[in-house]
N, C-alpha and C positions, 0 to 999 in steps of 0.2 A: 944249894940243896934246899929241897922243898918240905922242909921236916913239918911242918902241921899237915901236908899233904902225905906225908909218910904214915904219921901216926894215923892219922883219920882211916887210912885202906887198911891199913894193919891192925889196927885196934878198935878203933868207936863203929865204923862199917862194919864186919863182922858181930863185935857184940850187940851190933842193933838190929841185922837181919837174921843173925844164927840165934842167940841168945833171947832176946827179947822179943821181936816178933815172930820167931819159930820157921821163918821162910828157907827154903832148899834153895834159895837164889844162889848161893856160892857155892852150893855145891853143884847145880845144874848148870853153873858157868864154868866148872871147874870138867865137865863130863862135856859141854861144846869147845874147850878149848883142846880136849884132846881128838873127840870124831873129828873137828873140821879137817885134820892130818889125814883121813881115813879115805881109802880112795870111794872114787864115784860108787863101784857096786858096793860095797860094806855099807854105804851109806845108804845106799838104795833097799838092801837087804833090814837095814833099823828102822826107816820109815813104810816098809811090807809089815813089819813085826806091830810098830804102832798102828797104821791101817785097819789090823784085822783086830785090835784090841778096840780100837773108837767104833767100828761098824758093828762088833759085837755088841759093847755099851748102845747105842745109837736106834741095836734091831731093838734089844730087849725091855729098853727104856724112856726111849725117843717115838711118843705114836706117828710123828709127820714119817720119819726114816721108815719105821715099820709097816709103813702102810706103801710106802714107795717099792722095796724090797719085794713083801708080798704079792703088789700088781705087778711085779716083774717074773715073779716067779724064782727069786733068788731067796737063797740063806746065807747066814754073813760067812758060813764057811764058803763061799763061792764069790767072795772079794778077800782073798790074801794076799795080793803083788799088789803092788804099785800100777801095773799095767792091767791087770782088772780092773780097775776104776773108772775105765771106757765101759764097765757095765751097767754102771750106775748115772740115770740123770744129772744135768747141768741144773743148779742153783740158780737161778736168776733173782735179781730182787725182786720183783713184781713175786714169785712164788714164793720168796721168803718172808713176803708182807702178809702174803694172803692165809700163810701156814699158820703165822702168828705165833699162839703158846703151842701150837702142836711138836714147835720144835724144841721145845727147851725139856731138859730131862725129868721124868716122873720120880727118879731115885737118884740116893746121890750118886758122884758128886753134882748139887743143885747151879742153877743159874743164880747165880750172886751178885754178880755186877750188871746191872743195866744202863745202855746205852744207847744214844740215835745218831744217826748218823745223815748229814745232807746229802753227802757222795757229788763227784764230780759229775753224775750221770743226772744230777735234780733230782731222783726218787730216794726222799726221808725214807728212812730204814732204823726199826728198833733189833734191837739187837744185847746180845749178851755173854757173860762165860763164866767159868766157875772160876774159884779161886786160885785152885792147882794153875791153870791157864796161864792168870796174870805173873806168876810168878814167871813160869816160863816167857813169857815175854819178856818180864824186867831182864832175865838174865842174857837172851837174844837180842836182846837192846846193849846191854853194856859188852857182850861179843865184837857183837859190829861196829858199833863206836869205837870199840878199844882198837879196830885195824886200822884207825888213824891218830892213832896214836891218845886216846883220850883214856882218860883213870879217874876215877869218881874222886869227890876229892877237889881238885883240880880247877881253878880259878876261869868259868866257862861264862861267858853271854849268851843267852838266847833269845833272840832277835824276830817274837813268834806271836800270834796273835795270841789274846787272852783264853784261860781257861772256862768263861764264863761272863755272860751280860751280866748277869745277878750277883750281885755284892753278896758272899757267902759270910756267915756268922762272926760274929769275932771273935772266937774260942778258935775255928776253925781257919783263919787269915793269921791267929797267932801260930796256929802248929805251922801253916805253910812258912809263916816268916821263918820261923825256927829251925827248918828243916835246909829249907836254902842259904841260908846263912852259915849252916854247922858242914855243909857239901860246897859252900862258896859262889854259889849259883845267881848270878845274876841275869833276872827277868826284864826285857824292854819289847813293850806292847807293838809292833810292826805294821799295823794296821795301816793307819795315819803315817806317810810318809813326806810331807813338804816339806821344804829348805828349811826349818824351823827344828821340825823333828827328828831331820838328819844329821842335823846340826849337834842334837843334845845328843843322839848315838856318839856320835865323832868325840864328843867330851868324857862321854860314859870312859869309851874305849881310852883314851887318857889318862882321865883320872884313878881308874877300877884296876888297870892292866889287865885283862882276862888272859887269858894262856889261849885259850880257843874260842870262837866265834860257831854256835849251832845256830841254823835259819833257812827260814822258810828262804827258798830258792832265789825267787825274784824279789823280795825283800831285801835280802844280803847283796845281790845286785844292783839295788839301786842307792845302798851304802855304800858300795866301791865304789861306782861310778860317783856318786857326789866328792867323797875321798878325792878322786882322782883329780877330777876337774876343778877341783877349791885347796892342791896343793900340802891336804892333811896327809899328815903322816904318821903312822900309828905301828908299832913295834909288830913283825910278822909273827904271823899265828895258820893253824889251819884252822879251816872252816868245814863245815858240816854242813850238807845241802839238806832240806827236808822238804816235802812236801809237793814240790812241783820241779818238775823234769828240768836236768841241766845240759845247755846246751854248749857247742864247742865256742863260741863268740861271752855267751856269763861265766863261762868256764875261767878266760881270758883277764876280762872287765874284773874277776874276783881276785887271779893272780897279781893284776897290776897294782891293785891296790895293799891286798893281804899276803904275796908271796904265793909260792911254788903247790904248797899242799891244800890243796881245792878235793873235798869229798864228797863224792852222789850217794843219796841213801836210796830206796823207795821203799814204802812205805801204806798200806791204809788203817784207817779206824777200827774197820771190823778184826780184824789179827796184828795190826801194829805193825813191825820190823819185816820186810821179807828178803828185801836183798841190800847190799851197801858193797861200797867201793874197799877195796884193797889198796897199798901204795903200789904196787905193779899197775891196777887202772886197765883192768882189762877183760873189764865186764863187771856185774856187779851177782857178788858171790851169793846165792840163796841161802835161805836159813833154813836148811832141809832138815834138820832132828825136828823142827818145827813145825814147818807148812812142807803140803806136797805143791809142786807149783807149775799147774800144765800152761803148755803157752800151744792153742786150738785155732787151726784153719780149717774154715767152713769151704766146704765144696758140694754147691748146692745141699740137699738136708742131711749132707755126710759131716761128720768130725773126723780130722787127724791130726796128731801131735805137728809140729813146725818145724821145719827142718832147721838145721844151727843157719843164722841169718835171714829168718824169715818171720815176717810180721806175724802175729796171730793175738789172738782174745785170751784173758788172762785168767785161771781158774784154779780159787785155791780149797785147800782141804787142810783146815788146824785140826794134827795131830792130837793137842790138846787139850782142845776145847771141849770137855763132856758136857758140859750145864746147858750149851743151846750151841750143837754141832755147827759147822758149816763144812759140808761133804763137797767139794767141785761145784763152788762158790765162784759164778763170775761177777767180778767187781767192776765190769765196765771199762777198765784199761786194757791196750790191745801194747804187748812187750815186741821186741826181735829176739827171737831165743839166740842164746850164746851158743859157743865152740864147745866141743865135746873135748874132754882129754882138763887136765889139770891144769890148772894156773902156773905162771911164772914164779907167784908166790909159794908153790908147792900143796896148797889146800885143794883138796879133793870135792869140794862142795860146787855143783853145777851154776854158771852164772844165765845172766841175760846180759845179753849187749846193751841194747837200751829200752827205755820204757818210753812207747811214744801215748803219753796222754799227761792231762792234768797240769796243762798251761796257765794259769786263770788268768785271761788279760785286767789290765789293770786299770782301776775306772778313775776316775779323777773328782774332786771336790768341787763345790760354787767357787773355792778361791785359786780353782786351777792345781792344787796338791794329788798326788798319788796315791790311789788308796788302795790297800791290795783287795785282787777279786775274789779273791779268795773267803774274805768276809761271806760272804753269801753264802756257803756250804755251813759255816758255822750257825750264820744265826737260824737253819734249819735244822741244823742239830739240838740248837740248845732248847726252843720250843715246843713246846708237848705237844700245843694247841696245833700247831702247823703241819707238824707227823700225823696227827692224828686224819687233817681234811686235806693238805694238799698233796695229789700224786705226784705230779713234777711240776718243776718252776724251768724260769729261764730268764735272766736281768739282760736288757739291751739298753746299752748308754749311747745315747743317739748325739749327732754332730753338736746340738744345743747345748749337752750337758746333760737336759732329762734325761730320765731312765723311768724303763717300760717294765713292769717287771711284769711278766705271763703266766699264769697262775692256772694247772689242771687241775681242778679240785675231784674228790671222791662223789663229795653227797653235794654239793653247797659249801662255800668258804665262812665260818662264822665272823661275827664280827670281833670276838676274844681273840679268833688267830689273826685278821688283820690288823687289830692293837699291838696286835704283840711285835708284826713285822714292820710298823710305821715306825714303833717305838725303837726298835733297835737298829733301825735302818738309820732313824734320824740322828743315832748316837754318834756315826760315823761319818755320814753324809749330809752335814748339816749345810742346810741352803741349794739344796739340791730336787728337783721337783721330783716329785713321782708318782706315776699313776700307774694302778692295775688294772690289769686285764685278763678276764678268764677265758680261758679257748680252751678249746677238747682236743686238741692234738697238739705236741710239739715236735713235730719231724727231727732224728737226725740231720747232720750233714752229712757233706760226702763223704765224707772219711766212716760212714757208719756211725759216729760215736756224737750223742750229744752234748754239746758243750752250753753249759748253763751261765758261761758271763758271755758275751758280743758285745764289742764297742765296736761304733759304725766310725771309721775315718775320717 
């Protein structure tokens, strides 16, 4: 029995989110754990109800929103269903960059959290939400997680890249320590993956015993696999995919190493949690009190929703995000909508089959090591200078090992944001040449979708 893990959910968890930080976190996980029971329309009919509450907020308070409505010739009483929201424009980055502050709210509740984002698509994006928001997150996060069986508490690895290049304060490095230690939470930086560094994961896992393994997709991937082939053996646990699409073959490579319960989350920056796997595994359930979550075929300059098992472009609308909306928000991933009708698990929350995007192939070091490609969305995020001048990027690791990195800047790239990207390039790719290059276009691929790492074969 796991009694420090007992008392921790039952006693110090609650008096540290109900009591002392004042957050609705358990009790808004305690109102998703009973909708997700609810069937498809119930649930359909609570995100109509939120809909016409954010667009109302959105006309009255939001100039970018009310100026959208207006040239439409709409009032927000004429978006009340979920299926109204074909009335209202598609979000694209490029109009959510150019919106700027017009989209964050003139009353509260205000934009509180600010954030950037690299996006799998190379267009930096700042972005934000109010408070109310994160909390709903947090508790849509520990929903989803909890359907594979995870409880805060609970003795978990997270095998994920860093929160940040910049060494944050030491006041503020002690609360993290503190916070992870009292949740049991142990952090291992994913980046850097050679035989060296797979190596000390494989001992983490020994020595620490985690109960679960959370990780970036191809990360966790290339843990098992080292696992496998070097004979380590390490007590079964499920695994938590994050961040980049699981396929049936890493599905595999993760059970052989780690056992039977292998879980797909997906997931972005701008709304966090959107869909995660169930132990039935048959599709991956939305987080509809949440996000509303169109999946959009384009037929010439037509949109239509996508039938159950058909590819489309991904467009979401956070419920509750007031501080700086995102109303049918495409994020660049193109999903397969899932089957209509309820899960095997009995939960009535609409799923997706699968998410096809957001592979980041994996580039390699001067000493031949693995490095995830993933790196690259981040150190776009964490750079002010970089949001600020460059429109999109694109890294190519060419047969030598160089990398090309392609840079569309706005006005001119300064020389502060290329310090900033040499700097934290070299942190991870050290001995590894690199040169920029600015070009005014970076085409898709076929697939429509740009993909910002390439390595050339």
């Amino acid at each position: 029995m796991d009694l420090y893990g007992s008392v921790f959910r039952r006693v110090m968890f609650p008096l540290w989110e109900s009591r002392l930080r004042r957050r609705p976190t358990l009790e808004h996980l305690a109102s998703l754990e009973r909708t997700q029971w609810c069937s498809t329309d119930e649930l359909l009919w609570l995100q109509g109800r939120a809909l016409r509450e954010l667009v109302a907020h959105a006309y009255a308070n939001v100039p970018h929103y009310r100026a959208e409505l207006r040239a439409l010739g709409l009032a927000p009483g004429d978006v009340s269903s979920v299926e109204h929201l074909a009335k209202l424009p598609l979000l694209t980055r490029d109009r959510a960059a150019l919106a700027g502050d017009a989209r964050q709210s003139a009353a509260p509740p205000y934009c509180d959290v600010s954030k950037l984002t690299g996006g799998t698509t190379g267009r930096p994006l700042r972005f934000g939400y109010d408070l109310g928001s994160e909390v709903w997150r947090h508790a849509v996060k520990l929903r989803g997680w909890g359907w594979t069986g995870y409880q805060v508490g609970q003795r978990t690895l997270y095998y994920w890249g860093p929160a940040t290049v910049k060494t944050p304060p030491l006041v503020r490095r002690a609360k993290v320590a503190a916070d992870r230690a009292l949740k049991r939470e142990i952090y291992v930086d994913c980046t850097n993956r050679g035989r060296d560094d797979l190596a000390r994961v494989a001992r983490t896992l020994r020595e620490r015993k985690p109960e679960r393994l959370i990780c970036y997709t191809q990360a966790g991937v290339d843990l098992a696999r080292f696992l496998v082939e070097n004979g380590e053996r390490v007590p079964p646990m499920p695994v938590v995919c994050c961040a980049e699409k699981l396929d049936a073959r890493d599905r595999a490579t993760l059970e052989a190493a780690f056992g039977p319960e292998v879980y797909e989350t997906y997931g972005c920056r701008e709304v966090m949690l959107i869909g995660a796997d169930c132990p039935a595994r048959e599709g991956l359930h939305l987080s509809m009190e949440n996000l509303i979550v169109e999946v959009l075929v384009r037929e010439g300059d037509a949109l239509r929703p996508a039938a159950p098992g058909e590819l489309g472009e991904v467009a979401l609308t956070d419920l509750h995000n007031y501080g700086m909306p995102f109303i049918r928000y495409l994020n660049g991933d193109r999903a397969v909508a899932g089957p209509e009708g309820r899960c095997s698990c009995g939960r009535g929350l609409q799923r997706l089959e699968s998410v096809d995007g957001r592979v980041a192939d994996t580039l390699t070091d001067a000493g031949g090591s693995p490095v995830c490609g993933i790196l690259f969305s981040r150190i776009f995020s964490w750079s002010e200078s970089l949001a600020r001048t460059v429109r999109q990027w694109q890294a190519v690791q060419h047969a030598d090992g160089s990398i090309t990195l392609k840079l569309e800047a706005r006005d001119g790239i300064t020389d502060e944001a290329l310090d900033d990207l040499r700097r934290n390039f070299s942190r991870y790719m050290k001995g590894v040449p690199v040169r920029t290059e600015l070009v005014a276009d970076i085409p898709p691929g076929a697939n429509g979708k740009r993909r910002t790492v390439l390595v050339e074969r």
